[in-house]
N, C-alpha and C positions, 0 to 999 in steps of 0.2 A: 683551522683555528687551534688556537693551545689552551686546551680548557680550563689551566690552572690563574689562566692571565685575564678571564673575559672581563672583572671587572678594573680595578686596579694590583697593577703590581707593585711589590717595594723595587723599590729603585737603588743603583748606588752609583754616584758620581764618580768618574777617573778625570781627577785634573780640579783642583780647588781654587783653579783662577776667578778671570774676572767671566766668562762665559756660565763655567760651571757654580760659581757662587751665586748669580741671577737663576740659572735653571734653580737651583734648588730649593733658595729661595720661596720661588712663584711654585714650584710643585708640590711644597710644603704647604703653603697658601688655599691650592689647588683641593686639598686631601691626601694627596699621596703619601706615601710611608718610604721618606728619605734615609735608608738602613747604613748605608757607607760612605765614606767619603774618601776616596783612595788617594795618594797622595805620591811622589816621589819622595826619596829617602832624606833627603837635604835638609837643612833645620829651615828653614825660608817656606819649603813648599808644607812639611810639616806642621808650620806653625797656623800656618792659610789652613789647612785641615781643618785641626782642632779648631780655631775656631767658627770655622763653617758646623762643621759639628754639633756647637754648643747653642748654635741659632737653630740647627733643626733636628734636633735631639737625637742625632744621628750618632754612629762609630766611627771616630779617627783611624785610619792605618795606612803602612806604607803598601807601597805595590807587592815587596816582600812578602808581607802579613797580611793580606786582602783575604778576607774570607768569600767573598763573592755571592754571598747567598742570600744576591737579591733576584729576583723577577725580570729585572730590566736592569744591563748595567751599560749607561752611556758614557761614552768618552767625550772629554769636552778639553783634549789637548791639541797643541798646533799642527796644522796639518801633515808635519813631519813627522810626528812621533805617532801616528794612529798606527801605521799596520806595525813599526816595530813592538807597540804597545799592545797590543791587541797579540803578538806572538808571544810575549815575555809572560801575559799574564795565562796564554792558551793551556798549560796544565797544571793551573791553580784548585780548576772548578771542574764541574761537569756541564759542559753546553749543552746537550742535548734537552730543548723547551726551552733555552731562555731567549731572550729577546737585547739585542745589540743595537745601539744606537749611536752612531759619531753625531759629530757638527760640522764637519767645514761642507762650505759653500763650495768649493772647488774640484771637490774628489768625493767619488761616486764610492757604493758603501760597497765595491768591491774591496776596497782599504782591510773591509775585517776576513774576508775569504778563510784565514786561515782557521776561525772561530764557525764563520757557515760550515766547515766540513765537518767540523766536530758537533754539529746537528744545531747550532743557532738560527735563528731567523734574524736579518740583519738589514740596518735601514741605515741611508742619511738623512738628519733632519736636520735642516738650518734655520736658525731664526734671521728673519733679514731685519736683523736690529746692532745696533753699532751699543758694547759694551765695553766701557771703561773707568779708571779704578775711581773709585768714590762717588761711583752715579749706579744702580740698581734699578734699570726701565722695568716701566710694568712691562708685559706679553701680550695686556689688553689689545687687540684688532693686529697683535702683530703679525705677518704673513710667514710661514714656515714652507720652505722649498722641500720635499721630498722624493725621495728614491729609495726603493728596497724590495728585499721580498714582501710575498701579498701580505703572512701574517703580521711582520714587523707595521707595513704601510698601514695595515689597518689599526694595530695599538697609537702608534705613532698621531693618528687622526682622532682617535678617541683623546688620547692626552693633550693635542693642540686644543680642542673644543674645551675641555675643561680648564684648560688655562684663560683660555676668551681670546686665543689666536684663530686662523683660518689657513687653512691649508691647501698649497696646489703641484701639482705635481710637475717635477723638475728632470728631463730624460739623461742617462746617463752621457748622452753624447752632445747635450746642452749646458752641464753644470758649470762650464770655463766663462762660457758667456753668459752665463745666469752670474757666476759671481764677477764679473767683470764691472755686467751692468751695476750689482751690489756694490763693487768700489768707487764706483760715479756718483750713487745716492750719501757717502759720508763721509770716504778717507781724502779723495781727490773736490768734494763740496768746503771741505774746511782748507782743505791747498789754496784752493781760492777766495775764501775769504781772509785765510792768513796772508795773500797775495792782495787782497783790497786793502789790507792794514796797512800792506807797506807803500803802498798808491797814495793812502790816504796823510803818509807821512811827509811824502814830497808836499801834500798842499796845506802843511804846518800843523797837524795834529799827532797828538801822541796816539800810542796801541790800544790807550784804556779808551779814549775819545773815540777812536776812530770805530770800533765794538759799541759804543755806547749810540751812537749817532746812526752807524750805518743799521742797527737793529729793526727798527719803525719799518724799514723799506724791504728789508728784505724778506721781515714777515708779512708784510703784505702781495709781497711778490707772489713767497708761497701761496697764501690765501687764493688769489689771480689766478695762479693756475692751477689751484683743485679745482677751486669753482668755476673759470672759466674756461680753463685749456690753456694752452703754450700760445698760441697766436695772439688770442686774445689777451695774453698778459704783458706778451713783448712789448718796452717803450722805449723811446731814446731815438738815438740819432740813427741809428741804421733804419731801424722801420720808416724816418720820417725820410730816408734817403739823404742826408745831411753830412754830402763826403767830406767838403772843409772842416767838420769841425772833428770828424775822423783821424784827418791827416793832423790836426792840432794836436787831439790826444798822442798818437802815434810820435810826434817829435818829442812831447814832455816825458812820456814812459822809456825814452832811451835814458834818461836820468835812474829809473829805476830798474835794477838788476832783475831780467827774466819777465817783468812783468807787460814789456812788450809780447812777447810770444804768447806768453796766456791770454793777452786781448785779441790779438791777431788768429790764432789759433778757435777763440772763440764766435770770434765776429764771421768768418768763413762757415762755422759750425750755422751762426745763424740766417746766412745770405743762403745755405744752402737749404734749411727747413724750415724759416719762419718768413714771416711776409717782410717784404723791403720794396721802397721805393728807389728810384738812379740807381739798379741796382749795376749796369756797366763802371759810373764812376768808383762805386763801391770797391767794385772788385779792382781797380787800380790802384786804387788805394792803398789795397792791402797788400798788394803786390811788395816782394823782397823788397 
């Protein structure tokens, strides 16, 4: 344990994006004592600083000028720049007792190694929440994938609770397919609904209609399968086994660019895990 951390530590943000402007945000929210906000040199990433800053009564600086002397200093840049980041700033401060924290989904918090030697305790924590510019999600019930040393895991878990997230643990030789499955829940979810838009263009609506209309269903879809599971929510023509009106779709979506593959690609996905009736005509169907 680091007895200077048992209850809350100040914290200082590296990275005043859209990631790190939601942490700090909700940790501000939280109670916590948001002390820095470190920034890259650039008048753009600067200016994102300052005013992150002035929302949580925190200090502007660049990576340069970082004083560091907070409790907890998380990094919330892309996954490229962690371990170089993480070495640029290694003899700014004194590690020894503080506590390290990145965010990517994909890379285990070996990324700060070079900060562990110099006596940090160091975690990844991920929020599996999709952030972007002009939306600020709450944390409430959001789930945090973690990995790290014991002491960091265990601040790491004290701070997800007071945020009103839930926390589970993520092994370092799981995180590629932990965020994988996370690219499937939001970046590749809107590929395809940007994909229905353009479906829905062939059958004479525009982009704002096609969003407007297709909303009702597909929230209910969700609804369906928290409450009742994936099977149970599956409808349409595959489950009813209804290959001619498969092969119909499949002739009109050669009109639309790519959006044959993503049905076909789907519908396979579904013959293989959800219920179907004809499922042999099915699969001929879909066949090249």
């Amino acid at each position: 344990m680091l007895p200077a951390m048992a209850e809350k530590p100040a914290v200082a943000i590296v990275g005043p994006g859209r990631l790190g402007t939601a942490l700090a945000v909700e940790l501000t929210r939280a109670g916590y004592h948001v002390r820095e906000i470190v920034s890259r040199t650039s008048g753009a990433s600067q200016r994102k600083a300052r005013n992150l800053a002035r929302v949580t009564r925190a200090r502007a600086a660049t990576s340069e000028a970082a004083r560091l002397d907070a409790g907890l200093i998380w990094f919330c840049v892309p996954d490229r720049e962690i371990s170089s980041g993480a070495r640029a700033l290694a003899r700014r401060t004194t590690w020894k007792g503080k506590l390290v924290f990145h965010s990517s989904g994909a890379l285990a918090s070996d990324e700060l190694d070079v900060l562990r030697r110099r006596g940090a305790a160091v975690a990844a924590v991920h929020p599996l929440m999709t952030f972007v510019r002009g939306a600020i999600p709450s944390l409430e019930g959001v789930p945090f994938g973690v990995e790290g040393d014991a002491a960091a895991v265990r601040m790491a878990r004290a701070i997800v609770r007071r945020l009103g997230g839930q926390v589970f643990a993520v092994p370092k030789n799981r995180k590629v397919a932990y965020h994988a499955w996370g690219t499937f829940t939001s970046p590749l979810l809107v590929a395809m609904l940007v994909t229905m838009e353009q479906v829905a263009r062939a059958a004479g609506l525009s982009k704002a209609a096609a969003r407007q209309y297709m909303l009702p269903i597909v929230h209910q879809t969700l609804a369906n399968y928290a409450r009742l599971g994936p099977a149970e929510a599956f409808s349409g023509p595959i489950v009813r086994g209804d290959a001619a009106i498969v092969r119909k779709h499949l002739r009109v979506l050669r009109r639309v660019r790519g959006s044959r593959d993503v049905y076909v690609a789907l519908a396979r996905a579904a013959l293989r895990l959800l219920p179907a009736q004809n499922r042999r005509q099915l699969e001929k169907a879909l066949r090249p």
